[in-house]
N, C-alpha and C positions, 0 to 999 in steps of 0.2 A: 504494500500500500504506500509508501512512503519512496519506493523509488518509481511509483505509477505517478504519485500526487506530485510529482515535480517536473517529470516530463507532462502531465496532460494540464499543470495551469498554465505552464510556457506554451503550450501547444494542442492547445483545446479542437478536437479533433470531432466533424458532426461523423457518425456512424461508428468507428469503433477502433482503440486505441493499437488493435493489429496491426495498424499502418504504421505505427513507429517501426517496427519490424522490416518493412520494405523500404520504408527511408533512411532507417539509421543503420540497417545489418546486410540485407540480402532481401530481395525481390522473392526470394524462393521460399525464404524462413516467414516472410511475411503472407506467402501466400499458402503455405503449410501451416501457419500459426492460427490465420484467420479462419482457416474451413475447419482443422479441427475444435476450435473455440467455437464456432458456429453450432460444429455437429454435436458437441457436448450440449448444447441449448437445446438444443433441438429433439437430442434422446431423451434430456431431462425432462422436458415437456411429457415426452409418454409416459416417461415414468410420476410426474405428478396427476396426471388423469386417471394413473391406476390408480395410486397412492386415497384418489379421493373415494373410488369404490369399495376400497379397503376399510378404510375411513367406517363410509356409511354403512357396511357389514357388521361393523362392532355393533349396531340395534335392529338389524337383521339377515343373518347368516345365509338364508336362500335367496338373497337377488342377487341376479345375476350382475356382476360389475360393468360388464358391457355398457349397459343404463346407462350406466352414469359416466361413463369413457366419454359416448356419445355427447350426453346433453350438455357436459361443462366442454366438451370438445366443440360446440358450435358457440356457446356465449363465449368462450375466451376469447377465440379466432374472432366472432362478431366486433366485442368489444373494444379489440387491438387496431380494427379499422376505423373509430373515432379518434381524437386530436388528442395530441399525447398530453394537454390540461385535465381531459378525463381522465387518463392513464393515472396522472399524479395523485389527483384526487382519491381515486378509489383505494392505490397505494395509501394514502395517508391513514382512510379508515383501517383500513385492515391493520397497517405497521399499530396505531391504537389500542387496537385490541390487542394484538400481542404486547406492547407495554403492558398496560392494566394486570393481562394475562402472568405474566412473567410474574412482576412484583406481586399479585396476590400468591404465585405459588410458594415464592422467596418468604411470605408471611407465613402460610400455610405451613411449608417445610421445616420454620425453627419450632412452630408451634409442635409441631407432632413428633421432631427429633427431642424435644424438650418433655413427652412423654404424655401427649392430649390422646392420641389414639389408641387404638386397640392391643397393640405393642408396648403398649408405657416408653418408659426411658428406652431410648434406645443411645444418643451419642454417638460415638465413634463406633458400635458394635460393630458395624459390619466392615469394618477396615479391621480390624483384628481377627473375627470368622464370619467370612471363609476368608477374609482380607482382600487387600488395593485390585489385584490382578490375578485375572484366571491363567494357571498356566495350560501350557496348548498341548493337546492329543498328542501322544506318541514320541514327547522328546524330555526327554531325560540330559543332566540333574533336574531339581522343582526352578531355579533358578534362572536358569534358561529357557525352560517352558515360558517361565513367564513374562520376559524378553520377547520371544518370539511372539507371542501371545500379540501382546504391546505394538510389535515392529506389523502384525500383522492384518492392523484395524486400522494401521495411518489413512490411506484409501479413504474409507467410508468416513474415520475424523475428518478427515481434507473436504471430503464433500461437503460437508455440514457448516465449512468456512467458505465454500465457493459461492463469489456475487459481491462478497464485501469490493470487488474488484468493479463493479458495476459502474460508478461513478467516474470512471475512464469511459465509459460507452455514452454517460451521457452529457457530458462536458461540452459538446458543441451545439447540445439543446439550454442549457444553462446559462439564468441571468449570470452576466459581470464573473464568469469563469476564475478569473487571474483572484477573486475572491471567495467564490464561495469553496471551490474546488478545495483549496490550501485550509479549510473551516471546517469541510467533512471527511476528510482526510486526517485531522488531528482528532476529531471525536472519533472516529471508527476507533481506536484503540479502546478508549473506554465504554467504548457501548459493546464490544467481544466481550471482555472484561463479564461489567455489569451483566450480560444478556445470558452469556456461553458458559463462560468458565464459573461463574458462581450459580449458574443455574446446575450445570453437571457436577458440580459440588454436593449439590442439596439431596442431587439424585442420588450419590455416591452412599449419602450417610441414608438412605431411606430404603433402599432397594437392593438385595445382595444380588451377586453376581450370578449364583444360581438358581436363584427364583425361578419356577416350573415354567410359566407363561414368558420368561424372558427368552430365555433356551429352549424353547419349543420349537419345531418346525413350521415355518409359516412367517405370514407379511404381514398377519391382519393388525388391527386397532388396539387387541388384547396383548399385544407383545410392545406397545409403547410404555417404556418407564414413569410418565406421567402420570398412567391411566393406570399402573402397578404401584404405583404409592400410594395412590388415593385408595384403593384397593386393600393396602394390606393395612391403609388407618382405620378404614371401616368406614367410611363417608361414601355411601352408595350412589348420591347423586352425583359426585364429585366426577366420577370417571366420564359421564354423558356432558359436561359442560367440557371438561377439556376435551372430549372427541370433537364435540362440534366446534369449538376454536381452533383446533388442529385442520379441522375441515378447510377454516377459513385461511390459515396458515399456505397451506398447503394449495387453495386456488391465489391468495397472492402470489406463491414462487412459478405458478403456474403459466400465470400472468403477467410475469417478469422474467420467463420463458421466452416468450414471445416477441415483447417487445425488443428485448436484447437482443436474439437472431434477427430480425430486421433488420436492426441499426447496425450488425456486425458486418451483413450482406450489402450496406449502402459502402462502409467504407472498403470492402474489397472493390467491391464497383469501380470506387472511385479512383483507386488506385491501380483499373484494369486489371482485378484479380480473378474477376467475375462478370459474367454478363453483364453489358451496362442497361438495362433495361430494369438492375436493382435498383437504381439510382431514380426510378421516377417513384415521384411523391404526389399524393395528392393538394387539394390547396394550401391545406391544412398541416401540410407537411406529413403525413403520413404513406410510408413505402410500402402501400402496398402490395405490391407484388412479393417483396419481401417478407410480410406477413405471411401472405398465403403459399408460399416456400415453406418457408419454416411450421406453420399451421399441419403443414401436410403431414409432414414428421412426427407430429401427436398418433396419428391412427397407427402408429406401432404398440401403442398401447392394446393395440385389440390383441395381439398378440400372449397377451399377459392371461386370457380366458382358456388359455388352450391348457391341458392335464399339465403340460410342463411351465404351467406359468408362471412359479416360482424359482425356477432357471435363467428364464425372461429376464425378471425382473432383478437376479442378482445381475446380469449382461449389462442391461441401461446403466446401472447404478455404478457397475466399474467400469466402464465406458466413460462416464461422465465424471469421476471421480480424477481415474489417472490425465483425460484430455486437462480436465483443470489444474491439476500441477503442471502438464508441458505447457500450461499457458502462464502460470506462474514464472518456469523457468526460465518462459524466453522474455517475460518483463523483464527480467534483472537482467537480463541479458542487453535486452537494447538500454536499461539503465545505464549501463554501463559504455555501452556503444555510444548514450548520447552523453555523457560526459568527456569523453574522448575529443566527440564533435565541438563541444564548447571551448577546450583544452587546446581544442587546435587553431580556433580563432581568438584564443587569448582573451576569451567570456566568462569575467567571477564566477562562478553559481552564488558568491553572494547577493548577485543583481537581479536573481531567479525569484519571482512572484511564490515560490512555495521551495524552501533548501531541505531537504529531506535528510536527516540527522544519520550518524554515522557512517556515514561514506567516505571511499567505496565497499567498505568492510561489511557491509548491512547488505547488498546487493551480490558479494560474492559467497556471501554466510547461504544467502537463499538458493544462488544459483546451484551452490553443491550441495546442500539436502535435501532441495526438490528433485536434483537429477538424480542422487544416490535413490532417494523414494520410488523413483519410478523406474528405478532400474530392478532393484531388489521387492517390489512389495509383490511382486509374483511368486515367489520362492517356496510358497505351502503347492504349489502346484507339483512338486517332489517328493512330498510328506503325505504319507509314509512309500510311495508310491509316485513314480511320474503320469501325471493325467496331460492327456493333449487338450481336452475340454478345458481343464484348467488354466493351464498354460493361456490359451486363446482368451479365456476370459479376461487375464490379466493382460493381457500384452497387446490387445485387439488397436489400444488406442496407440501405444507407441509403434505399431507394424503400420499404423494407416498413415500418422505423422510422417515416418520415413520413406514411406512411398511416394505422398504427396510432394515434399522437399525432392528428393531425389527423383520422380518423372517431372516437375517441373523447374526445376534445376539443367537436366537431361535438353530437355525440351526447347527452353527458350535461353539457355547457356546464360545464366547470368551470372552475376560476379559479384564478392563483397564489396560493397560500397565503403570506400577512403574517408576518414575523418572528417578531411576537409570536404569532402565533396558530401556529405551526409544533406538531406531536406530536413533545414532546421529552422525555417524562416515561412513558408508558403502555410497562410492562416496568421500568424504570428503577426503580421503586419495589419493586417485587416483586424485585427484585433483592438489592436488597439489605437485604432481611427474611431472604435465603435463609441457610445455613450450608452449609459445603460439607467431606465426608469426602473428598479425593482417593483416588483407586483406587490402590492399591500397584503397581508394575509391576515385573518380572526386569530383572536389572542388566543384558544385553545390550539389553533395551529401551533401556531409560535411555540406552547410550550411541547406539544407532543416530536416535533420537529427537534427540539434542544437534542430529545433521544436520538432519534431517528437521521438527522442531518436533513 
């Protein structure tokens, strides 16, 4: 985030910050960065229209999911064609709720670790037994199990951060950029914080790690740890209110699905990565065509009805998980590429509208544990046994990456782009020529936004 939020206030980018990639690295890296950035959106998208039938199953087990695939499958898509002030809007509700949400469970959680529920006292009990970490199937000492265990849920933790990156995609829709950009940028750290790490704290001391319905086989609604602490306090209504906020949870990322492929497809466009016919908007500025690209890509969701559609649905989810680390990796990648570029025209970064702290040291810290991640997070695909299914499932995103880069690489022979010759100006200017009237917003805005950016 911090080496995004300095390249995208200097260079507020309309469609999607992939381009830093073809301007600052390689034409190739940018055009293998953006499609799999796009396709991670795009699988996610399926995977939240199942996500939402799973959902509704938690209050009744025999409908069929498909239902409900379909009919959020056409209001997304519908509503993704109105002006992205709708977009925001409906964003704000929803981000809302999940505030309120959060913090009543952060209440909730001291209250019943403090001994309100049906458990009494509980405390730290369950970091002592069964303790912190599950060790993993078949590997010996306890100690390593549980290492492995650890190294082997990065993926899906990674997923659960992916988007905080969002605010690069929409920095060329954004009042006064060079401001607001460098403002949500510095709160994202605190609202992980607040939102994430103290939320899966609470869960930590509430829900053991071998709890029956966590470790069960299955996707449904009953295997979320939310809907298991409420559960094991004895508060029967409690699990039907967080189902249906996760409901709405879960069609916001739905719907930030969406819109984000779009805006990803405009800027390959623009930078001739992709059809230019991405590039038309309606009046209202909406890329259509690019919605209904990426829209399409939901109907893999039907796929998730079929006996094995608990296979499916691990697919999308490491699909989208490892695509979002190589998108991570190639951020700090062109971070660093455009420091180079500034270096060479003898440009402070302390004259940068946003200086992103500890650099370049912050940027090579990420580029070698996101790449070590997605080199090794495949590695149970040999335990106890080598599975090709496995293997594929893990690897699918980095096999399609290399393909991409190297046939278009292959293809249109292009070359690393030189410091000095890097595109670090085009926008930058236009920039700021602009003047900017900020939109007035209702004071509940204002504070729910504090959170939210």
């Amino acid at each position: 985030m911090q080496a995004l939020g300095e390249i995208a206030s200097y260079l507020p980018i309309q469609g999607a910050f992939t381009s830093y990639a073809a301007r600052l690295i390689d034409p190739s890296l940018g055009f293998a960065m953006g499609w799999i950035y796009w396709f991670s959106w795009a699988s996610t998208f399926a995977l939240e229209l199942t996500a939402t039938g799973l959902i509704i199953q938690f209050w009744d087990k025999d409908i069929n999911i498909a239902i409900f695939i379909a009919v959020f499958w056409v209001v997304i898509t519908c509503f993704n064609f109105l002006p992205v002030s709708f977009y925001g809007e409906l964003e704000f509700w929803f981000a809302s709720i999940k505030v309120i949400t959060v913090i009543g469970f952060m209440i909730f959680a001291i209250c019943i670790d403090a001994g309100v529920g049906d458990k009494g006292y509980l405390g730290f009990t369950y970091w002592t037994n069964p303790g912190p970490f599950a060790p993993y199937a078949d590997i010996s000492p306890d100690s390593t199990a549980k290492f492995v265990s650890f190294w082997a849920v990065l993926i899906q933790a990674g997923f659960s951060y992916q988007g905080t990156e969002l605010v690069g995609i929409a920095a060329g829709e954004t009042e006064n950029p060079r401001k607001t950009i460098p403002s949500a940028i510095r709160k994202t750290f605190y609202r992980i914080l607040f939102f994430f790490v103290l939320t899966i704290f609470f869960i930590g001391l509430l829900v053991p790690y071998t709890n029956e319905d966590l470790v069960k086989d299955g996707n449904d609604a009953n295997s979320s740890p939310f809907v298991i602490a409420a559960r094991l306090a004895g508060v029967k209504v409690l699990p039907h209110i967080i189902n249906a906020v996760l409901l709405t949870v879960v069609l916001s990322a739905a719907n930030s699905n969406v819109y984000s492929g779009s805006r990803i497809l405009i800027g390959l466009a623009q930078e001739g990565l992709a059809p230019r016919w991405f590039k038309k908007t309606s009046k209202k500025g909406v890329p259509y065509y690019g919605v209904m690209f990426t829209a399409a890509f939901g109907l893999l969701g039907f796929m998730n009805v079929s006996n094995a559609g608990s296979t499916v649905f691990n697919w999308l989810l490491n699909i989208a998980g490892v695509a979002g680390f190589i998108t991570w990796c190639s951020l700090n990648a062109c971070h660093l590429a455009f420091m180079r570029a500034l270096k060479a025209r003898n440009m402070s970064r302390d004259l940068l509208p946003f200086k992103a702290m500890w650099q370049p040291w912050y940027s090579w810290y990420g580029l070698f544990f996101n790449t070590l991640i997605i080199l090794t997070q495949g590695f149970t695909a040999w335990i106890p046994s080598f599975s090709v299914t496995d293997f594929f499932i893990a690897y699918i995103s980095l096999i399609l990456f290399v393909v991409l880069y190297l046939g278009h690489k292959i293809f249109y022979r292009t070359s690393f782009v030189p410091p000095l010759e890097a595109d670090i100006d085009t926008g930058r200017v236009a920039l700021e020529n602009e003047s900017w009237e900020t939109t007035t917003t209702k004071w509940y805005q204002r504070i729910f936004r504090s959170f939210r950016g």
